[in-house]
MARKOLZA-562463 format. One record per residue (C-alpha): residue number from 1; x, y, z. Coordinates in steps of 0.02 Angstrom, whole numbers. Example, Ala and Ser with C-alpha at 12.3 -4.5 7.8 and 13.67 -1.06 7.14 Angstrom:
+-----+--------+--------+--------+
: num :      x :      y :      z :
+-----+--------+--------+--------+
:   1 :    615 :   -225 :    390 :
:   2 :    684 :    -53 :    357 :
+-----+--------+--------+--------+
This chain:
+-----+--------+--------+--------+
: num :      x :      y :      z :
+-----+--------+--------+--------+
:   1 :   6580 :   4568 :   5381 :
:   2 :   6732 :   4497 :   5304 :
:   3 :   6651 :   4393 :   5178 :
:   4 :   6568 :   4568 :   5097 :
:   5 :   6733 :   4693 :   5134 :
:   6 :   6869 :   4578 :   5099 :
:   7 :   6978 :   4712 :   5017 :
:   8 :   7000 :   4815 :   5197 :
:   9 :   7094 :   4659 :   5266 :
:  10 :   7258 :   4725 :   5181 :
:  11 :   7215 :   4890 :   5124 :
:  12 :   7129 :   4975 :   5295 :
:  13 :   7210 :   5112 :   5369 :
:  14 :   7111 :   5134 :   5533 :
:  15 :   7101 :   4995 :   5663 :
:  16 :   6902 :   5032 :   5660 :
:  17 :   6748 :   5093 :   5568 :
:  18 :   6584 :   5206 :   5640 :
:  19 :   6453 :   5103 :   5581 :
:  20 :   6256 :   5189 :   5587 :
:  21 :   6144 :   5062 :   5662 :
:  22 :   5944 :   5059 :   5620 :
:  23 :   5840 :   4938 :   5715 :
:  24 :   5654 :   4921 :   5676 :
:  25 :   5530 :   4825 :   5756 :
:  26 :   5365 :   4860 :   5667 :
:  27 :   5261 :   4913 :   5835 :
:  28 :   5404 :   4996 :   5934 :
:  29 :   5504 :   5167 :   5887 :
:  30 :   5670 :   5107 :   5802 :
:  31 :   5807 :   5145 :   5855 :
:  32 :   5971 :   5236 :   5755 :
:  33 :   6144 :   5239 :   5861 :
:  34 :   6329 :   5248 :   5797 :
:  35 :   6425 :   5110 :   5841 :
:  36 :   6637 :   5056 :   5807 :
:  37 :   6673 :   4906 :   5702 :
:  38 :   6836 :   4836 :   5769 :
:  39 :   6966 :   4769 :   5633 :
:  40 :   7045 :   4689 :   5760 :
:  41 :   6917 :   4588 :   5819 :
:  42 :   6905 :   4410 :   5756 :
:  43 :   6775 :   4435 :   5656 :
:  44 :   6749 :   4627 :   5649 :
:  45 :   6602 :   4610 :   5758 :
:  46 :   6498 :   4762 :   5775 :
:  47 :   6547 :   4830 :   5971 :
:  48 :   6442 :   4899 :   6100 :
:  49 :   6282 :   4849 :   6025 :
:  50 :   6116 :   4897 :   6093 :
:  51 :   6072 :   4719 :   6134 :
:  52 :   5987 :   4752 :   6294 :
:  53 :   5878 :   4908 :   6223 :
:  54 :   5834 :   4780 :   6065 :
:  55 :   5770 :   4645 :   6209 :
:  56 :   5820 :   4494 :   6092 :
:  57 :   5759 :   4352 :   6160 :
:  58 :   5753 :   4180 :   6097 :
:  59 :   5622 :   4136 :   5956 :
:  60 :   5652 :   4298 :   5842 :
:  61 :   5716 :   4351 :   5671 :
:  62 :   5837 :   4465 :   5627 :
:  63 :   5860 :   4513 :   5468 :
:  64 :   6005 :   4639 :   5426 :
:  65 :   6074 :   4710 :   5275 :
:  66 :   6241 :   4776 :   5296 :
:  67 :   6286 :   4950 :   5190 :
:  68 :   6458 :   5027 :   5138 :
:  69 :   6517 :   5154 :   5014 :
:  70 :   6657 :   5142 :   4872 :
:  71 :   6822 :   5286 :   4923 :
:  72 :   6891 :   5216 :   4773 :
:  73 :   6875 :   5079 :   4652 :
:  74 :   6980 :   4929 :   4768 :
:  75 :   6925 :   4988 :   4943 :
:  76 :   6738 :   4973 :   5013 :
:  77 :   6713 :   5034 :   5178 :
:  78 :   6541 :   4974 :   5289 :
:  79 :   6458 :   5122 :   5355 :
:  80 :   6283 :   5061 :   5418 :
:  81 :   6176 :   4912 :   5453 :
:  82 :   6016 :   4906 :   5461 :
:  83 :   5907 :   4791 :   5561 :
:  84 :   5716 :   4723 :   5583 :
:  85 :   5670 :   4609 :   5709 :
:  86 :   5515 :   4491 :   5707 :
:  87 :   5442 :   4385 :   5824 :
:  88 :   5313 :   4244 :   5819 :
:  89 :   5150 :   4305 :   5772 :
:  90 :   5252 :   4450 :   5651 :
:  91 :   5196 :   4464 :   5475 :
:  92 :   5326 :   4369 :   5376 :
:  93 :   5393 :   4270 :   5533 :
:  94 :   5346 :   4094 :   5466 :
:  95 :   5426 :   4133 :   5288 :
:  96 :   5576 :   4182 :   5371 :
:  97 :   5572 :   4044 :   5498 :
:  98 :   5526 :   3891 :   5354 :
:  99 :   5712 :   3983 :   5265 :
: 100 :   5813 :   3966 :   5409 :
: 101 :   5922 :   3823 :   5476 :
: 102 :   5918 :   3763 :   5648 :
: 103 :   6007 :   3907 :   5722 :
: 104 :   6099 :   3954 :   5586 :
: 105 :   6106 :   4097 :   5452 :
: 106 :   6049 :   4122 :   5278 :
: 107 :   6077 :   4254 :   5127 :
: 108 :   5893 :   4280 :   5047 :
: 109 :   5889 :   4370 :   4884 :
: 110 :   5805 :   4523 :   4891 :
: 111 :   5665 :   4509 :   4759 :
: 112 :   5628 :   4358 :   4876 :
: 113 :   5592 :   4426 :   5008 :
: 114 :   5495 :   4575 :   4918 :
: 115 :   5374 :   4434 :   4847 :
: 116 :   5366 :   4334 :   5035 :
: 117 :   5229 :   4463 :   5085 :
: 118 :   5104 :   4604 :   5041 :
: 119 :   5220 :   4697 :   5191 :
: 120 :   5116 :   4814 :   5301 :
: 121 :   5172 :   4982 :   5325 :
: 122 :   5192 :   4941 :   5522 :
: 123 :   5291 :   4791 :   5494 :
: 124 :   5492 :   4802 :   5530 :
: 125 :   5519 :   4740 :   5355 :
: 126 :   5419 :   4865 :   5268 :
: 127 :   5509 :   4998 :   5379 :
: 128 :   5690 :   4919 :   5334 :
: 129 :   5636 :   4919 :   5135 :
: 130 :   5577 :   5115 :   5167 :
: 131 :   5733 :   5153 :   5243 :
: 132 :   5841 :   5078 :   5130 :
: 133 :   5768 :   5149 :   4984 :
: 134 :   5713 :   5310 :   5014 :
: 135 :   5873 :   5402 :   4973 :
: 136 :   5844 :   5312 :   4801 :
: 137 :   5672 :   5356 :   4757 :
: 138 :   5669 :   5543 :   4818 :
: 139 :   5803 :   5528 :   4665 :
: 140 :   5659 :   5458 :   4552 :
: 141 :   5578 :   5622 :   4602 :
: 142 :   5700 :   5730 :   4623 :
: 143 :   5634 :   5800 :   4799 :
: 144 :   5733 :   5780 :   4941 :
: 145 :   5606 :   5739 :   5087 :
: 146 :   5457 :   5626 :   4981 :
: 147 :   5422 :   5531 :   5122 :
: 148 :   5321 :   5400 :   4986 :
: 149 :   5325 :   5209 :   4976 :
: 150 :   5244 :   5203 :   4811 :
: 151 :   5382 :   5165 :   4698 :
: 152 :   5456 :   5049 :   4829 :
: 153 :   5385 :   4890 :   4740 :
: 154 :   5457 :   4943 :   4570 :
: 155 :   5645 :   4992 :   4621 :
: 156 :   5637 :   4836 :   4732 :
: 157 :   5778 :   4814 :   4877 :
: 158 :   5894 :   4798 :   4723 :
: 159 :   5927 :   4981 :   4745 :
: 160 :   6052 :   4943 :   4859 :
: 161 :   6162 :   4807 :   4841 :
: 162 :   6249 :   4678 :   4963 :
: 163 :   6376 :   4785 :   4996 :
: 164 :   6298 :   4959 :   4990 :
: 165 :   6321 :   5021 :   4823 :
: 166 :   6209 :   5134 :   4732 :
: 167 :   6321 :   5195 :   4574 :
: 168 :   6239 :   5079 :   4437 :
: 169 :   6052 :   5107 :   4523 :
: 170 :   6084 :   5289 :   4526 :
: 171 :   6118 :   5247 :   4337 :
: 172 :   5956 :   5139 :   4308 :
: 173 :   5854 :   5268 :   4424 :
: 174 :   5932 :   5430 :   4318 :
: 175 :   5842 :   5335 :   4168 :
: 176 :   5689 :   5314 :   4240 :
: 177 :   5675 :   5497 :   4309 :
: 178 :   5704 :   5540 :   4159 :
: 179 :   5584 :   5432 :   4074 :
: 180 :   5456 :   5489 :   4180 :
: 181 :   5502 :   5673 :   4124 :
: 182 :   5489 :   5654 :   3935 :
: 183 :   5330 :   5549 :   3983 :
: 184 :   5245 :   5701 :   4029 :
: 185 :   5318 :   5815 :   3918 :
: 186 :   5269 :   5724 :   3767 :
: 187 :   5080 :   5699 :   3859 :
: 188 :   5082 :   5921 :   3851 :
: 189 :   5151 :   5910 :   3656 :
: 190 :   5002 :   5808 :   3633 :
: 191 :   4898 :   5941 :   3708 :
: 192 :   4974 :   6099 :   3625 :
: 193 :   4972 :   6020 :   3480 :
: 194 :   4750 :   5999 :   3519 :
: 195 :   4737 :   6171 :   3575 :
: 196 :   4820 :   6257 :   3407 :
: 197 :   4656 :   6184 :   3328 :
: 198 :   4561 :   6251 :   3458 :
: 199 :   4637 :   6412 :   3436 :
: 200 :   4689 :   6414 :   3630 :
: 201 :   4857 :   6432 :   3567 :
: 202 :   4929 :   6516 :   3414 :
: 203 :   5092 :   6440 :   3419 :
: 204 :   5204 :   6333 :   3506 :
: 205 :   5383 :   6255 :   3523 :
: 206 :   5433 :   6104 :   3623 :
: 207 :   5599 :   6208 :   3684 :
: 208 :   5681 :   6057 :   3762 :
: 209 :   5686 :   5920 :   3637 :
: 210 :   5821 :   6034 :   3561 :
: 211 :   5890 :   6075 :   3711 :
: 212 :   5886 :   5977 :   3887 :
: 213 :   5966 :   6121 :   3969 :
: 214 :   5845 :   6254 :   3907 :
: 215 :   5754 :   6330 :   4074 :
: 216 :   5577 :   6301 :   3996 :
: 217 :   5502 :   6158 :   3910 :
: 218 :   5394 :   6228 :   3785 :
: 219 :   5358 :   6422 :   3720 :
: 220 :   5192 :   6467 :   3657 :
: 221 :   5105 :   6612 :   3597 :
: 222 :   4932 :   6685 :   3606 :
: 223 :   4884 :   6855 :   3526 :
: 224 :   5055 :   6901 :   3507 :
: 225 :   5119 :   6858 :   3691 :
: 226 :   5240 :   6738 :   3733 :
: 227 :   5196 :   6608 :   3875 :
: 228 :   5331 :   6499 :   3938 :
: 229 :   5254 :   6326 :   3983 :
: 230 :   5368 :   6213 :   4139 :
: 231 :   5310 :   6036 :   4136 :
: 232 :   5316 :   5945 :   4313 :
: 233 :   5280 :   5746 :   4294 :
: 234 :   5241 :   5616 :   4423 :
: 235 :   5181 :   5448 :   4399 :
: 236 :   5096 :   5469 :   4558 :
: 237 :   4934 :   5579 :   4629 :
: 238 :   4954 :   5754 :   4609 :
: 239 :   5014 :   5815 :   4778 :
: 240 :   5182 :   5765 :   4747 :
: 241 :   5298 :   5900 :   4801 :
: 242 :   5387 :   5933 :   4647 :
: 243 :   5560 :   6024 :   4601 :
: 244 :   5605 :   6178 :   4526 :
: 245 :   5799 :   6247 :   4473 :
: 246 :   5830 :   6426 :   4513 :
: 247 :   5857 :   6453 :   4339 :
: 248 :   5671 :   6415 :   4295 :
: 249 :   5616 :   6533 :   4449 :
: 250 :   5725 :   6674 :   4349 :
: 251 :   5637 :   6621 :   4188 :
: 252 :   5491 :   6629 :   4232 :
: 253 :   5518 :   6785 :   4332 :
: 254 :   5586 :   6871 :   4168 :
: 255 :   5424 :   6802 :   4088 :
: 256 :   5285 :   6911 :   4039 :
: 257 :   5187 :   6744 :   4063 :
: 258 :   5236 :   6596 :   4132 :
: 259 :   5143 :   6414 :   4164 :
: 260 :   5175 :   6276 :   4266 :
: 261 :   5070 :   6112 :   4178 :
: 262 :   5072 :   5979 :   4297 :
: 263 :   5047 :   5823 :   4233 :
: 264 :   5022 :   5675 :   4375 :
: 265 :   4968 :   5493 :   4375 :
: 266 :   5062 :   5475 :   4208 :
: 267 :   5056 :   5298 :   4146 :
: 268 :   5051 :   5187 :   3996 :
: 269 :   5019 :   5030 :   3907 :
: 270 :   5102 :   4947 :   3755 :
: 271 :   5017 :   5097 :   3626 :
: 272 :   4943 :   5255 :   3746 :
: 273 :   5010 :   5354 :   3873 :
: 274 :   4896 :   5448 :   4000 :
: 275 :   4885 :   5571 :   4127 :
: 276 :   4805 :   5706 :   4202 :
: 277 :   4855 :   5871 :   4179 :
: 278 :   4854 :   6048 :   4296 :
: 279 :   4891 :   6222 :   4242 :
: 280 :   4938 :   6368 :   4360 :
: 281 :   5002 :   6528 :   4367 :
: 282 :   5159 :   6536 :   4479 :
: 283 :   5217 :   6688 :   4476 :
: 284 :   5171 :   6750 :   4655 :
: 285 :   5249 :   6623 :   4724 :
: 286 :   5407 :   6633 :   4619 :
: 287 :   5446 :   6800 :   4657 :
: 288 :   5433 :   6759 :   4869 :
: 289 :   5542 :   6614 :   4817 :
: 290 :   5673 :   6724 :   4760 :
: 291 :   5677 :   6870 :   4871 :
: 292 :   5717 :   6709 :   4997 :
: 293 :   5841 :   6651 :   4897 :
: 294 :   5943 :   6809 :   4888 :
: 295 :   5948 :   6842 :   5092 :
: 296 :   6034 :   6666 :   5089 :
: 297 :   6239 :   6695 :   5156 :
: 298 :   6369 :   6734 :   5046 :
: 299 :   6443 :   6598 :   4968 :
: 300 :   6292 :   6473 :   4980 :
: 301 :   6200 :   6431 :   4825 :
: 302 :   6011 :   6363 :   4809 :
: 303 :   6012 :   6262 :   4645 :
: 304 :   5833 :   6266 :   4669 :
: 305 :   5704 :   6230 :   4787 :
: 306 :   5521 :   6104 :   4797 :
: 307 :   5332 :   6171 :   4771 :
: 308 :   5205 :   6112 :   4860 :
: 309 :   5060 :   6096 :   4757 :
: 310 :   4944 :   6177 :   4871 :
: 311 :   5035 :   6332 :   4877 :
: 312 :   4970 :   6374 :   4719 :
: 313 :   4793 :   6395 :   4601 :
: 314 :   4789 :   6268 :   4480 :
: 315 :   4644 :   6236 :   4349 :
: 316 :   4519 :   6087 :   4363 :
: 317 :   4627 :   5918 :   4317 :
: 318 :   4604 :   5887 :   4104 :
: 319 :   4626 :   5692 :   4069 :
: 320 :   4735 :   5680 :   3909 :
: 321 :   4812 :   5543 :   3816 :
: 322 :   4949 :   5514 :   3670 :
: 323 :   5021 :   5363 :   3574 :
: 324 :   5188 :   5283 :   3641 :
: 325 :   5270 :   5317 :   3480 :
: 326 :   5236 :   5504 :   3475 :
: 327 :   5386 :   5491 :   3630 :
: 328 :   5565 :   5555 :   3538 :
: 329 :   5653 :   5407 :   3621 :
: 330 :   5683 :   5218 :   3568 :
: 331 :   5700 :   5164 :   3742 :
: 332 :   5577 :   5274 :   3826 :
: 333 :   5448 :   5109 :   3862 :
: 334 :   5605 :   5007 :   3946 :
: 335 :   5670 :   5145 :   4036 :
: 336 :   5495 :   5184 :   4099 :
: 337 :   5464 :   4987 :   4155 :
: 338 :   5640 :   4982 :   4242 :
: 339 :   5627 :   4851 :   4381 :
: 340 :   5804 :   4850 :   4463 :
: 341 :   5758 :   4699 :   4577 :
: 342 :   5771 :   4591 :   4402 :
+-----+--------+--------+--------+
């Protein structure tokens, strides 16, 4: 604990830290507790542990990844450590076991350990690599409460780092989400763009290439009515639970018609980007969302809220596809590919 806080030895305040402890075993309900780290100890050994709950017994493998945040830019303080435990026979045990020394300890890089094993879902590693990076992909999404894994491969345990932080994958991840937006929205321009030839649509703008603020992505017009168009992207199935700000519910409230186009399974190659895109009509649902949102207390604010998809009508799924350089960005394909375990 010293070795990865080594700033606290001079600069702590308290004489001890509440740590959150996660212990997974893979076939066994984990277990989540808050237990003291003592600065006074000799090594700031984690108190009180759970040992006899745990039942560790001689012959398995623990491996832990300690967390902390950053008060300020000298001080990190450890906040939680997370734990699975294998024994023999566990997926991953004889990887772990041919790493260790007799007895002894070992630091294994992360994007090791992701490539050791295709990890099961009910192995304690998979659950400790869930755990650790679900605050991080829910950002990916932007829903809080994706309970997903899908991503996990692609973030890799990176997310995190040895000593907890998550400013500069917050940073990469903020990329990516927004990759994955433009993705889609440039997918729909591709569309629109079909559909004036078509005659489905007289007209259209793509609102928020000019401005990323705007509360609608794209305008268009058919027989002299406006129709504002909110693009929803995910690179996975359709599903998703997927957010929406207050001010697009007002927008589209104050719309005489307003779409949401879903586009999901969005992916690409070196020249084409594809996906699959919904269309539905929202405005039932946007109106109960608001009446909600007003009999909320006063002085608490609802920045916005996340759909369902089956809470609302959408049109049969239409398969479209675009070139990668019809996207208004240079570094749209990196941002896209972003692999923070590299």
């Amino acid at each position: 604990m010293r070795s990865l806080f080594p700033s606290l030895i001079d600069a702590a305040n308290s004489t001890s830290f509440a740590v959150q402890v996660n212990w997974f075993f893979g076939d066994r309900p984990g277990i989540e507790t808050t237990q003291n780290i003592s600065l006074s100890a000799k090594n700031w050994r984690l108190n009180s542990m759970p040992w006899v709950q745990v039942d560790v017994e001689p012959g398995v493998i623990i491996v832990c990844q300690i967390l902390g945040d950053e008060p300020d830019q000298d001080v990190r303080v450890p906040t939680g450590a997370a734990f699975a435990l294998l024994r023999a026979g566990d997926q991953g045990f004889a990887w772990l076991d041919a790493q260790l020394p007799a007895g002894g300890f070992v630091d294994i890089e992360d994007a090791a350990l992701l490539a050791a094993e295709d990890w099961t879902d009910d192995s304690s590693v998979r659950q400790l690599i869930n755990f650790l990076t679900l605050g991080l992909y829910e950002i990916v999404e932007d829903v809080i409460g994706e309970q997903t894994t899908e991503v996990i491969p692609r973030v890799g345990l990176r997310s995190l780092d040895r000593t907890g932080s998550t400013h500069e994958a917050i940073a990469h991840l903020s990329s990516y989400r927004s990759a994955i937006g433009l993705g889609g929205e440039t997918l729909v321009d591709a569309v629109l763009e079909q559909k004036l030839v078509t005659r489905e649509f007289h007209s259209y703008e793509w609102v928020s290439s000019r401005n990323a603020t705007a509360p609608v992505d794209f305008r268009a017009s058919l027989d002299g009515v406006r129709i504002g168009i909110e693009v929803k992207t995910t690179r996975g199935p359709h599903r998703r639970k997927f957010h929406i700000s207050t001010a697009e519910l007002n927008e589209a409230q104050q719309s005489r018609r307003f779409e949401i186009w879903r586009v999901s399974q969005l992916d690409h190659d070196a020249e084409q980007i594809r996906g699959a895109i919904r269309r539905a009509d929202p405005s039932e649902l946007v109106d109960e969302t608001l009446l909600w949102i007003e009999t909320t207390p006063t002085g608490v604010s609802v920045p916005g809220v996340a759909f369902d998809p089956a809470a609302l009508n959408w049109t049969d799924p239409e398969s479209a596809e675009c070139s990668v350089e019809r996207v208004p960005s240079p570094t749209w394909a990196s941002d896209m590919d972003i692999d923070i375990a590299s």
